[in-house]
C-alpha positions as CSV (number, residue, x, y, z in Angstrom):
1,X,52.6,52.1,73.8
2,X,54.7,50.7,70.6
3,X,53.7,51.0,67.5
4,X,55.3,49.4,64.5
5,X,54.6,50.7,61.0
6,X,55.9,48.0,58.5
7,X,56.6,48.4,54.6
8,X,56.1,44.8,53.0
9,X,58.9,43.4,51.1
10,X,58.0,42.0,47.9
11,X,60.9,39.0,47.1
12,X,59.6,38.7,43.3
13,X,60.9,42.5,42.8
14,X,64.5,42.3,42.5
15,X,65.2,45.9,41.5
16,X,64.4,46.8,45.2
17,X,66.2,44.0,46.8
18,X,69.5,45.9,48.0
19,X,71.3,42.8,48.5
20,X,70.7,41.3,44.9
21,X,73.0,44.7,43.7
22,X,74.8,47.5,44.5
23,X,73.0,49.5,41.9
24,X,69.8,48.9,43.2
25,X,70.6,51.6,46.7
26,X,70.0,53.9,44.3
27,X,66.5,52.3,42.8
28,X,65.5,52.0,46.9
29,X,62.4,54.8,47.9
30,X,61.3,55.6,51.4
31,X,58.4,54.5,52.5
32,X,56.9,58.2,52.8
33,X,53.2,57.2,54.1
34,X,55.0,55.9,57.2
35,X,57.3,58.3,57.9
36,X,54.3,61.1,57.2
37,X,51.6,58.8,59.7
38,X,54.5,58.8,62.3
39,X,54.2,62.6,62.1
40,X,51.1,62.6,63.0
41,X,50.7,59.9,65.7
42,X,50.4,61.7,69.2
43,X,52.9,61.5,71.9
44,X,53.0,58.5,73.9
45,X,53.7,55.9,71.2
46,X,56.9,54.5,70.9
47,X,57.4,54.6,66.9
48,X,59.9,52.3,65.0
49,X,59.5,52.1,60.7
50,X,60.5,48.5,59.2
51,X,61.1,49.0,55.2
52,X,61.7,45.3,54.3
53,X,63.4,46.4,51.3
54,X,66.6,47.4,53.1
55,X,66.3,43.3,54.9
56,X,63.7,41.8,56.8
57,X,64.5,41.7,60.6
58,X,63.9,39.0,63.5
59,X,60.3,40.3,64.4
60,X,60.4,37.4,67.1
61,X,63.6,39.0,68.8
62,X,62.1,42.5,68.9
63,X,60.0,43.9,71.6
64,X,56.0,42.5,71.4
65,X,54.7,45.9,69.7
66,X,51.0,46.8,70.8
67,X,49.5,47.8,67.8
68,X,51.2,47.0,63.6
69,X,50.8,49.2,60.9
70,X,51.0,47.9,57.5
71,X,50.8,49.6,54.2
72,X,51.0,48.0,51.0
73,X,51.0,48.8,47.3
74,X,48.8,45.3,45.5
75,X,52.5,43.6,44.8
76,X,53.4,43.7,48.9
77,X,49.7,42.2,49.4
78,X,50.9,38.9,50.2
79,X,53.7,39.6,52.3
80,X,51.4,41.9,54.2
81,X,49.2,39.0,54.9
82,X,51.9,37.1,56.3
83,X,53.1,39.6,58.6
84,X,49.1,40.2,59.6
85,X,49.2,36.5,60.4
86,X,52.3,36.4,62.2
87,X,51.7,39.7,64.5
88,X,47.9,38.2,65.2
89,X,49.5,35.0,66.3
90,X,50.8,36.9,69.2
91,X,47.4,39.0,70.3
92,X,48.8,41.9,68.4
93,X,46.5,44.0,66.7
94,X,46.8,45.0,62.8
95,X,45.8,48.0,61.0
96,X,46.7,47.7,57.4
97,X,46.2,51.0,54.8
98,X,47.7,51.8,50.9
99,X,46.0,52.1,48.0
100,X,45.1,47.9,48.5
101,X,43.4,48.3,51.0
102,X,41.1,51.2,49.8
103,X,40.8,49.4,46.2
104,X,40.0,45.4,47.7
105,X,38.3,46.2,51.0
106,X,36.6,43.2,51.5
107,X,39.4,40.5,50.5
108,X,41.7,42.9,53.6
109,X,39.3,43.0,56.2
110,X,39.2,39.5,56.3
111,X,42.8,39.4,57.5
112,X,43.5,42.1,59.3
113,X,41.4,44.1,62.8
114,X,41.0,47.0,61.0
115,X,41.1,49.1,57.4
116,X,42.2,52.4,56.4
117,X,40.8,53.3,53.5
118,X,42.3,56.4,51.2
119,X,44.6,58.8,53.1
120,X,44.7,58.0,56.6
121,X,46.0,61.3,58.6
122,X,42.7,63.0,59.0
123,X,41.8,59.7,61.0
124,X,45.3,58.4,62.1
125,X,45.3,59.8,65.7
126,X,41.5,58.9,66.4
127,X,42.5,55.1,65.3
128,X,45.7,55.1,67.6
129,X,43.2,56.4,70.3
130,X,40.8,53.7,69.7
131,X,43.1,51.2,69.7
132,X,44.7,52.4,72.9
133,X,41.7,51.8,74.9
134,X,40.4,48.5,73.0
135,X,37.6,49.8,70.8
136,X,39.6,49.8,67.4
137,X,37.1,49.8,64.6
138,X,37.0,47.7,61.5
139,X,37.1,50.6,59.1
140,X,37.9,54.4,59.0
141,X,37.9,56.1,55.9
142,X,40.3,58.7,56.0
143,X,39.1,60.7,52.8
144,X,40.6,63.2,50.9
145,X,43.2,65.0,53.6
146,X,43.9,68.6,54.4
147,X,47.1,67.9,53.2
148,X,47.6,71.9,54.4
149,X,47.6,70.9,58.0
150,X,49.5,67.7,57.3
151,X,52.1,68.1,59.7
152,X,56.0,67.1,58.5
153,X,56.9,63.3,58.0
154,X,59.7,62.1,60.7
155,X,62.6,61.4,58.3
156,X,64.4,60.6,61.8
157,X,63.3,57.3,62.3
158,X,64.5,55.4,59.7
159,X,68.2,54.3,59.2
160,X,70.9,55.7,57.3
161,X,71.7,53.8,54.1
162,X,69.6,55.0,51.5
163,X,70.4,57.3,48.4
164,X,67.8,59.1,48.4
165,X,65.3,60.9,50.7
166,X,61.6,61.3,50.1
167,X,59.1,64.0,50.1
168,X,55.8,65.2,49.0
169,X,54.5,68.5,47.8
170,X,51.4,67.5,45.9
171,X,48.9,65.3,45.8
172,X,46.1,64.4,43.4
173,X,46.5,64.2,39.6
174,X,43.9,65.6,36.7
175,X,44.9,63.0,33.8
176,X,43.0,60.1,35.0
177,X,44.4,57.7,32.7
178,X,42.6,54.4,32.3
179,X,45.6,52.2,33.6
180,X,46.4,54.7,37.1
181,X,45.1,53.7,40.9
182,X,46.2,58.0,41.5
183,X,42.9,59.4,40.8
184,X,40.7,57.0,42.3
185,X,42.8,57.1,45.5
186,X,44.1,60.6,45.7
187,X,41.4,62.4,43.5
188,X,41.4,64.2,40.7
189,X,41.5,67.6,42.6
190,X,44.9,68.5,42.7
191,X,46.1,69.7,46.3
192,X,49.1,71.7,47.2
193,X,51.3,71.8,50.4
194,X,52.2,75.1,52.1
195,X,55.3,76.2,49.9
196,X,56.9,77.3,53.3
197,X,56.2,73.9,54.7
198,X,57.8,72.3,52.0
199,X,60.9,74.1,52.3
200,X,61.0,73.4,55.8
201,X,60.9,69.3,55.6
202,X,63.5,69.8,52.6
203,X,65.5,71.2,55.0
204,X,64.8,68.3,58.0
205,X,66.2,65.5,55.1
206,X,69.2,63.9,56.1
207,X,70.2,63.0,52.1
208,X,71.6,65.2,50.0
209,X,69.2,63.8,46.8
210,X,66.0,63.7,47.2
211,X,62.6,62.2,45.6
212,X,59.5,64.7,45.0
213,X,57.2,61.4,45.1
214,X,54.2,63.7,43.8
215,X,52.6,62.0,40.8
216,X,52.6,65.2,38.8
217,X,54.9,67.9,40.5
218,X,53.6,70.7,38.3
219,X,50.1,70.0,37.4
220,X,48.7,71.0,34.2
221,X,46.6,74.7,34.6
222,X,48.2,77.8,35.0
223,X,48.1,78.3,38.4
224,X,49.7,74.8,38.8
225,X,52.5,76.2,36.9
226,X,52.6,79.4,38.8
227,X,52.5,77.7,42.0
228,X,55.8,75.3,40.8
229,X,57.3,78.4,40.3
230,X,56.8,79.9,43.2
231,X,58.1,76.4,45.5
232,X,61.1,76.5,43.0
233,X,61.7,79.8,43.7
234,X,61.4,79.4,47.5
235,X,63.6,76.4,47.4
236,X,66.3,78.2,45.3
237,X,66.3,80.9,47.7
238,X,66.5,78.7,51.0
239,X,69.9,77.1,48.7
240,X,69.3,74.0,50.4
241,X,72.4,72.1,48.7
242,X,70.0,69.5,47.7
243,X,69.6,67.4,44.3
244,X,66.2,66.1,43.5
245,X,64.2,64.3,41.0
246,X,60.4,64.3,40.0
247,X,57.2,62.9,38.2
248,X,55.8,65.3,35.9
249,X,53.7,65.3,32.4
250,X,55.7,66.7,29.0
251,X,54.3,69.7,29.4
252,X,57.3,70.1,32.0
253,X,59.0,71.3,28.5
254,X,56.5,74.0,27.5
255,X,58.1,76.8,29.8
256,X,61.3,77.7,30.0
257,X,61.3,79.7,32.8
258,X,60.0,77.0,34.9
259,X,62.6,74.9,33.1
260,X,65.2,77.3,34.4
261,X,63.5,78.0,38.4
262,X,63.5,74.0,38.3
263,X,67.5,73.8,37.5
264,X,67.7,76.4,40.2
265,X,65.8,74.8,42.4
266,X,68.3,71.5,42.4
267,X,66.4,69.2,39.9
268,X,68.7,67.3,38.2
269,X,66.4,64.7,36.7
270,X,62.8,64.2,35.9
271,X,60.6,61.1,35.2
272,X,58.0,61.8,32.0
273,X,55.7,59.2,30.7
274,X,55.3,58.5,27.4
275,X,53.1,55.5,27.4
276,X,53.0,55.2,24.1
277,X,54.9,55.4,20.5
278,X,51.9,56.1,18.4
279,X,49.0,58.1,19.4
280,X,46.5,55.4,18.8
281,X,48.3,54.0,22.0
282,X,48.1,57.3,24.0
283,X,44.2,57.4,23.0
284,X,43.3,53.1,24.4
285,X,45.0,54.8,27.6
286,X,43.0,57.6,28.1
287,X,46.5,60.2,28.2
288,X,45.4,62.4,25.3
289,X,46.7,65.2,27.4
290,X,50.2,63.9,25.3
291,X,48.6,64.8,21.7
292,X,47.5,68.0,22.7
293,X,49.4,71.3,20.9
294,X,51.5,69.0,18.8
295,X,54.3,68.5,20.4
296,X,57.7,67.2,19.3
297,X,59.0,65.2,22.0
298,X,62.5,65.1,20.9
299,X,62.6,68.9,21.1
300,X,60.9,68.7,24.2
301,X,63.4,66.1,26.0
302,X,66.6,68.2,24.9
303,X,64.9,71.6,26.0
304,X,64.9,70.0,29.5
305,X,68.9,68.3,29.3
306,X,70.0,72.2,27.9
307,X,69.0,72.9,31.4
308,X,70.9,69.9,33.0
309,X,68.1,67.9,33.8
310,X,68.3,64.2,32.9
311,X,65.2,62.5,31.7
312,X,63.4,59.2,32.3
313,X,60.9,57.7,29.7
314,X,58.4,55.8,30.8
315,X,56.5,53.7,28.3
316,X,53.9,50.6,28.7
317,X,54.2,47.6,26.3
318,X,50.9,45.0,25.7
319,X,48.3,47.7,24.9
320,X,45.3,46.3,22.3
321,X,47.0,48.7,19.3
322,X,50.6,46.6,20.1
323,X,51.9,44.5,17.6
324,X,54.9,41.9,16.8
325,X,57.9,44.4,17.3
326,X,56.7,46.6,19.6
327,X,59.7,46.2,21.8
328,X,62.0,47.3,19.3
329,X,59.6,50.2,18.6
330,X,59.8,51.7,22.0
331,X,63.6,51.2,22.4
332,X,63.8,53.3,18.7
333,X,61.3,55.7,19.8
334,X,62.9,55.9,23.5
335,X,66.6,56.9,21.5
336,X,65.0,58.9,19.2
337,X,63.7,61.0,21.7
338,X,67.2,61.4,23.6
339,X,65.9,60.3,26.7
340,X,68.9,59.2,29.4
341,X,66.6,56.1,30.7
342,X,64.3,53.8,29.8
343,X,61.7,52.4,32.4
344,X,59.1,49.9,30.2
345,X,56.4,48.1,32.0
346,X,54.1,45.4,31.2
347,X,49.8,46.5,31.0
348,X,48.8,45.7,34.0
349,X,44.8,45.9,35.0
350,X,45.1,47.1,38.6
351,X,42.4,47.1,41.2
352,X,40.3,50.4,41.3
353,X,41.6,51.5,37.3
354,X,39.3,51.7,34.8
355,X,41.8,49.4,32.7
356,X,40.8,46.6,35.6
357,X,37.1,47.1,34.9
358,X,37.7,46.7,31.6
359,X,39.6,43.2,31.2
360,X,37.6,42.2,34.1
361,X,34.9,42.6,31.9
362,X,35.9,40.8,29.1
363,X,37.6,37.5,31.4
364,X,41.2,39.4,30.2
365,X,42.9,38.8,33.5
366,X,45.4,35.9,33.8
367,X,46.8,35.7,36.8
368,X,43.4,35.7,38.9
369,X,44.5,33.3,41.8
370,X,43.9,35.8,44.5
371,X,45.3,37.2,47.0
372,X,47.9,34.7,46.0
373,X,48.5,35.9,42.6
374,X,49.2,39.6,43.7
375,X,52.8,39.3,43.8
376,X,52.9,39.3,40.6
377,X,51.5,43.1,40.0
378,X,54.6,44.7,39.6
379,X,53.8,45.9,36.5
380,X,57.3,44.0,35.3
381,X,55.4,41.1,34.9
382,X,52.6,40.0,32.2
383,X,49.4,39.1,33.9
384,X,47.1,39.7,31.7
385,X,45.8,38.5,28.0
386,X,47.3,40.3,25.6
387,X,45.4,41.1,22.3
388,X,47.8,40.2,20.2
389,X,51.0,38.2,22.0
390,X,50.9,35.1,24.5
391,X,53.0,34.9,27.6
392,X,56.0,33.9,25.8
393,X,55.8,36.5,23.3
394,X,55.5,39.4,25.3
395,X,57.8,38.6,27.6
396,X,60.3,38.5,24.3
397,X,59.1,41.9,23.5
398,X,59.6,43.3,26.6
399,X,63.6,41.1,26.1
400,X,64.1,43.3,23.0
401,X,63.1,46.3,24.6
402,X,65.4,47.0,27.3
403,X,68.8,44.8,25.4
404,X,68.3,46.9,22.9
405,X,68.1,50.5,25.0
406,X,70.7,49.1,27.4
407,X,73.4,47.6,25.1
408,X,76.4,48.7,25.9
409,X,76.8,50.3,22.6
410,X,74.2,52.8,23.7
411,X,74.8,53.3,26.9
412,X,78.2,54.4,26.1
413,X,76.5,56.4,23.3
414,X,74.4,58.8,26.4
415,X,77.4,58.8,28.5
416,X,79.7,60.4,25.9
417,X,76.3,62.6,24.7
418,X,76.4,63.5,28.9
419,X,79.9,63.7,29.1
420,X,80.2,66.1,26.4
421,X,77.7,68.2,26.9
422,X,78.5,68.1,31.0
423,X,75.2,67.0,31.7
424,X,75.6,64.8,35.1
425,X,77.7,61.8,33.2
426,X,78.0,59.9,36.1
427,X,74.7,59.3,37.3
428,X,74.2,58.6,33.7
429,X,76.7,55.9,34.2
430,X,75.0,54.7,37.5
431,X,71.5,54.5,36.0
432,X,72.0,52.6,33.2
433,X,74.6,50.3,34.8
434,X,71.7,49.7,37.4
435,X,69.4,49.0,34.6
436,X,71.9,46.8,32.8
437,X,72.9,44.8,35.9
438,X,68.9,44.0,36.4
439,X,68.4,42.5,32.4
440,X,69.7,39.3,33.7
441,X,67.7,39.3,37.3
442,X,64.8,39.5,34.8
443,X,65.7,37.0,32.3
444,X,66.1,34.4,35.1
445,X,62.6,36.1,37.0
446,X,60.8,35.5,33.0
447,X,61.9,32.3,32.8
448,X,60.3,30.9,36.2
449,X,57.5,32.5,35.3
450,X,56.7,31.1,32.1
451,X,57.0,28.3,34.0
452,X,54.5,28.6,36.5
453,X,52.0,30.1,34.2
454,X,52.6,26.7,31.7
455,X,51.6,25.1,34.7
456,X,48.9,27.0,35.8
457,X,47.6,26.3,32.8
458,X,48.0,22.6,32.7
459,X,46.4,22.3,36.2
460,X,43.3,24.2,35.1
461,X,42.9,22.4,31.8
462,X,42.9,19.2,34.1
463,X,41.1,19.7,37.1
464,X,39.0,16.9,38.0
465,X,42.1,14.3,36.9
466,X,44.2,14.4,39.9
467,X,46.5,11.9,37.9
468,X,47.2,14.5,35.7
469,X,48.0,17.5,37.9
470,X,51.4,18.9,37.9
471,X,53.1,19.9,41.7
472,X,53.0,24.1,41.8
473,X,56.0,25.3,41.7
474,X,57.3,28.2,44.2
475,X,58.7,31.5,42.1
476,X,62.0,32.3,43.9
477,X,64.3,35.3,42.5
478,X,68.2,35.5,44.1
């Protein structure tokens, strides 16, 4: 039996599109729910993993599959669709799973043969039995997994080519801020692999760096931390020769021990977010978890570089609080607080959040032309309506923003700051020149799209008066 699991490209996000730029290899994640659902699937299926981001193949030159796989974050939505479409116009079967399909069940079932819902390995191999003997059902709902018994994702079946490898070591996340699909797909209980276990797939990856995808690698109780010290300590021991970067909250800062396992350990970079400049901001977002004990984040961002560890802000621009300079706000904020990138997104209300009940709620949600409007939910693109800036105006903010973190100015700035202090100045160099080379994918992306929402517009304030009805106009970036 063949089995093809399939991760949607998405042609409106440039910074994954390898081809657009060489900086963007290094911007490129596996597609780890594949890769760990071909771990589980039982022998007798013939396995091959398409990640559309690396190029999308001839499908119609490759071998009729018997059953397709699909996952797909809300942006791939579409694209999933139209492989659904073209795999059922041959008799082929589709299953399609991701946090999309758990969070708009009845808008997926009416285009695929079945649904996954939530984590699918406690179900996987009951589904790929069903299917082998013609009785696939239209839903399993795989839960909350024993992700103890999970067993290790086959990082053998996809190509070479990528920068980084992929693993997972958590899942789950306590925060449960208002704008995050984590909880309600993962849970709030936070659930820990097998330290051992861990060690063992780090040592199965082919790429010497490495992504820890978990949403919060540390967690935030005290036998979270002691745990993260414990798989730091394990890993340091096994001295894998590996580099690797994770997601975790500022509290990452508090300890300097784990600071100092987690150097040892072979991280080299960590991704913190901010969310916010001002605490009003951190409060409309539910991540209150940032004001707590005070902290300075300055002083917490260099006592993580003093241990060689580079540091990625993330921040979130169009909340109600944001006003008129905003953008310039977060850059100063983003410098101020030393941190060696800059990752800003849009507010964006996504399916199963508490942020999408919300503007829901209160007719908030602009681009509402679904399933085709998904593509835009990329969070680099404004879809909502913004308290206090139109389409136009955010979009500016969001200009000022990143030319103003990523002028070259300052980007020369961190890689002297790097250079001097020997902190990793090249992949300083390398992420910001990534960044950089992406302003002007975006500028060109903004521009269509202001477009296409003018004319979204137009065509809805005219309905009824063909006449006056403009022809839609087809987003294309590269």
């Amino acid at each position: 039996m063949r089995l093809y699991l399939i991760n949607p490209s998405n042609p409106l996000v440039s910074v994954v599109n390898v081809k657009e730029s060489r900086w963007n290899r290094y911007r490129v994640w596996k597609p780890l729910s594949l890769m760990v659902l071909a771990g589980v699937t039982p022998a007798g299926w013939d396995i091959t993993i398409v990640d559309e981001n690396l190029g999308v193949p001839d499908y119609l030159a490759m071998p009729r599959p018997d059953l397709v796989g699909i996952t797909a974050f809300t942006s791939q939505a579409n694209r999933a669709y139209e492989l659904a479409d073209h795999f059922r116009g041959q008799g082929v079967p589709i299953v399609m799973g991701g946090i999309h399909a758990t969070m708009c069940i009845d808008e997926v079932i009416e285009r695929v043969d079945s649904v996954v819902t939530r984590e699918a390995e406690g179900v996987w191999p009951q589904l790929l039995d069903d299917a082998r003997h013609g009785r696939l059902k239209r839903r399993y709902d795989g839960g909350f997994a024993e992700i103890t018994d999970v067993a290790p994702a086959r990082h053998d079946l996809l190509p070479t080519g990528y920068a980084l490898g992929a693993i997972q070591t958590t899942r789950g996340c306590p925060l449960n801020c208002s704008f995050c699909s984590v909880t309600a797909f993962n849970g709030v209980h936070y659930r820990q692999r097998p330290i051992a276990d861990v060690v063992r797939e780090f040592q199965s990856i082919r790429e010497k760096r490495v992504l820890v995808v978990d949403d919060n690698l540390i967690g935030i109780r005290p036998e979270h931390i002691a745990r993260a010290k414990d798989l730091f300590r394990a890993l340091a021991r096994a001295n894998l020769q590996k580099e690797w970067i994770a997601q975790a909250t500022i509290n990452f800062a508090d300890d300097e021990e784990l600071l100092s396992l987690a150097a040892k350990a072979g991280c080299r970079g960590v991704f913190i977010g901010f969310e916010s400049p001002t605490p009003e901001g951190l409060r409309e977002l539910g991540k209150k978890f940032n004001l707590s004990k005070g902290r300075d984040f300055r002083a917490s961002v260099r006592r993580i570089q003093r241990h060689g560890i580079l540091v990625a802000g993330s921040f979130i621009l169009g909340l109600d609080i944001d006003e008129p300079g905003i953008g310039k706000r977060i850059a100063e904020t983003a410098t101020h607080y030393g941190v060696d990138y800059l990752n800003t997104l849009f507010l964006t209300p996504l399916p199963g959040t508490r942020l999408w009940d919300q503007m829901k709620a209160e007719d908030r949600i602009a681009l509402d032309s679904f399933p085709e409007d998904w593509k835009y939910y990329t969070l680099t693109y404004p879809v909502a309506h913004y308290r206090h800036f139109a389409c136009d105006g955010i979009i500016q903010e969001m200009k000022s923003c990143d030319g103003r973190f990523y002028s070259l100015p300052r980007v020369l700035r961190r890689l002297w700051r790097n250079l001097w202090r020997r902190r990793r100045p090249l992949i300083t160099l390398i992420g910001n020149l990534s960044y950089r080379s992406n302003l002007r994918l975006s500028c060109k992306a903004y521009a269509d799209f202001v477009l296409i929402c003018q004319n979204q517009r137009r065509g809805r304030a005219t309905a009824g008066n063909p006449e006056l009805k403009v022809p839609s106009r087809k987003l294309k970036v590269g």
